[in-house]
C-alpha positions in Angstrom: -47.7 183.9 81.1 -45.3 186.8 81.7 -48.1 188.8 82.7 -49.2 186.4 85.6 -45.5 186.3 86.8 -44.7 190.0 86.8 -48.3 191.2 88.0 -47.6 188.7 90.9 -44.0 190.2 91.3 -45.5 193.8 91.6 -48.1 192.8 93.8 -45.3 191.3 96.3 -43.1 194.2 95.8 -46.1 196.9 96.3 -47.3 195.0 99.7 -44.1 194.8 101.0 -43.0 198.4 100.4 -46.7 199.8 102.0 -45.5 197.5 104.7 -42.3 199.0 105.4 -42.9 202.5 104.9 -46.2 202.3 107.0 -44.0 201.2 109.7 -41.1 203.3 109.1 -43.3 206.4 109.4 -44.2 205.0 112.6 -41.5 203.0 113.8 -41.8 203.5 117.3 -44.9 202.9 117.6 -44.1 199.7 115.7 -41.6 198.8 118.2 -43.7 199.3 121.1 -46.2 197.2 119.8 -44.1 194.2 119.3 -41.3 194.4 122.2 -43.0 191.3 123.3 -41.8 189.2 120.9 -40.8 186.4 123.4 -38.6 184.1 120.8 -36.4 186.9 119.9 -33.8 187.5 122.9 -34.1 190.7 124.5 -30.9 192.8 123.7 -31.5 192.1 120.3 -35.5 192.9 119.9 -35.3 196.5 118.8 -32.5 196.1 116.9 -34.2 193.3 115.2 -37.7 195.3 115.1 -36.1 198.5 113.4 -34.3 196.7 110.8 -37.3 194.9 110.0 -39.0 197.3 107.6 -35.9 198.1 106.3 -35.2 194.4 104.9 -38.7 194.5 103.9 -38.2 197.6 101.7 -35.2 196.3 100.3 -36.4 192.5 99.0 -39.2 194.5 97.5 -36.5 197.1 95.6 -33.8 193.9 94.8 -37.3 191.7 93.7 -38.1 193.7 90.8 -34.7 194.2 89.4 -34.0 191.2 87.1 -30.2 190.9 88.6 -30.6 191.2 91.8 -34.7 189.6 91.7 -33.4 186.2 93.3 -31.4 187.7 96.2 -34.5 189.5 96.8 -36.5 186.6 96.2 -35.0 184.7 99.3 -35.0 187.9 101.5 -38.9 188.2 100.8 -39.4 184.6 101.4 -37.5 184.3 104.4 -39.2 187.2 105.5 -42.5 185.7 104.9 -41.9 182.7 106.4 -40.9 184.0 109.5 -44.2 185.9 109.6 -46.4 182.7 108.7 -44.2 180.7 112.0 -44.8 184.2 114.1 -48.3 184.2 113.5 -48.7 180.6 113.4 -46.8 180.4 117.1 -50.0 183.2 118.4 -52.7 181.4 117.0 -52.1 178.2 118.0 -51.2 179.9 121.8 -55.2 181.6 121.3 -53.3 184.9 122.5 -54.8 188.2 121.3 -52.1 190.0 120.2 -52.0 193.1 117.8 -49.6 193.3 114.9 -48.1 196.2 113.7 -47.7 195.0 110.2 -48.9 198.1 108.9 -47.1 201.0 111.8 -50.1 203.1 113.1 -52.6 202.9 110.3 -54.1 199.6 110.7 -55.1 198.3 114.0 -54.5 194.7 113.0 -54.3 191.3 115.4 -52.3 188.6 114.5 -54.9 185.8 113.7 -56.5 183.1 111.3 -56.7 186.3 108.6 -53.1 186.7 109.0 -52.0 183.0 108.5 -54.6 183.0 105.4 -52.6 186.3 104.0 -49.4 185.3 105.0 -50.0 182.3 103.5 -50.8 183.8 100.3 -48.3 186.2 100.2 -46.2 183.2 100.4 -47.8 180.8 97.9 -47.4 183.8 95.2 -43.9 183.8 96.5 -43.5 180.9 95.3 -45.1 181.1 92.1 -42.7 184.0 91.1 -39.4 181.3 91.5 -39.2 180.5 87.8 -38.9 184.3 86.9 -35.2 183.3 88.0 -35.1 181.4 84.7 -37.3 183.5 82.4 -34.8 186.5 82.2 -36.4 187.7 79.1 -39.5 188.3 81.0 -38.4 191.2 82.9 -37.9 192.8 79.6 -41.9 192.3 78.7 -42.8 194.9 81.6 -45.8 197.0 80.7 -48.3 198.7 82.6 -50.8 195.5 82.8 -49.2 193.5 84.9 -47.9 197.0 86.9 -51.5 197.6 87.5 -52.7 193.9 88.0 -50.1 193.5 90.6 -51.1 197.0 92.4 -55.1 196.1 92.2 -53.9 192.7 94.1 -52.2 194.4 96.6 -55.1 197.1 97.0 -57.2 194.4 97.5 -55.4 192.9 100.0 -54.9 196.0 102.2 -59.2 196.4 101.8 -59.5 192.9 102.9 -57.2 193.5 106.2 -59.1 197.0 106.6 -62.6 195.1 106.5 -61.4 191.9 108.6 -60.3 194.5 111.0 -63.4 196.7 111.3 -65.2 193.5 111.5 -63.2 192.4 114.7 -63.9 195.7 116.3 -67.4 195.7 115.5 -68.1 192.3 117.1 -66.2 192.8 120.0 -68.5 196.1 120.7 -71.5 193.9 120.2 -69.8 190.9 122.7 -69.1 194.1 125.7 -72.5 194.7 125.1 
């Protein structure tokens, strides 16, 4: 069982630190691409936008960490489930708007394939809540569930990849 929870706990903290330094080594662009964030008051967008993948980067550093995993347990979560009521406010408005979840390198839009992953991404969030219990567990870390945990990511990011090449492909064929 410690295998499950730490391979989920790597694949967390792997997805969210790709996230964050793909928009940190982009962050501009980043910015730019999601100025238009309506529910976040003006003055404070950018400011909110560049700390962003900075409090991403840090759940996933205080999440694997066995005394500081629960503070970044909640920041993960909370981050996650402002995600899943940002992209749950676009879809249900049927705008078309692109997400910069991954900076420059993925040419994403916020969609149903975003609600599915962020919901996910959540629902192993929550899976992960009894580590808070299981201290012992942290000390069973071995490369298994480091590798599980990366694969799961990987996979992920090949999903968004394919789901976005698929979008782009169908809406050459509907200009067409």
């Amino acid at each position: 069982m410690d295998v499950v929870f730490l391979s989920i706990l790597c694949c967390l903290s792997s997805f969210f630190i790709i996230s964050a330094l793909t928009k940190l080594s982009s962050l501009r662009h980043f910015i730019k691409l999601n100025v238009n964030v309506a529910y976040i008051p003006t003055k404070y967008r950018s400011f909110f936008l560049s700390l962003l993948p900075f409090l991403e980067l840090a759940g996933a550093l205080l999440l694997v960490n066995r005394r500081t995993f629960f503070l970044g347990w909640i920041l993960v979560t909370v981050l996650l489930l402002l995600f899943l009521i940002h992209t749950i406010v676009i879809v249900l408005s049927r705008k078309s708007v692109t997400c910069g979840c991954y900076g420059k390198y993925i040419k994403s839009r916020i969609d149903h394939f975003t609600l599915l992953k962020t919901s996910f991404l959540l629902f192993l969030s929550g899976l992960i809540l009894p580590l808070v219990f299981l201290e012992a567990t942290f000390w069973g870390f071995t490369p298994a569930p480091f590798l599980l945990g990366l694969s799961l990511t990987l996979i992920l990011l090949i999903s968004q990849i394919a789901w976005t090449s698929h979008q782009e492909t169908m809406m050459q064929i509907k200009k067409k």
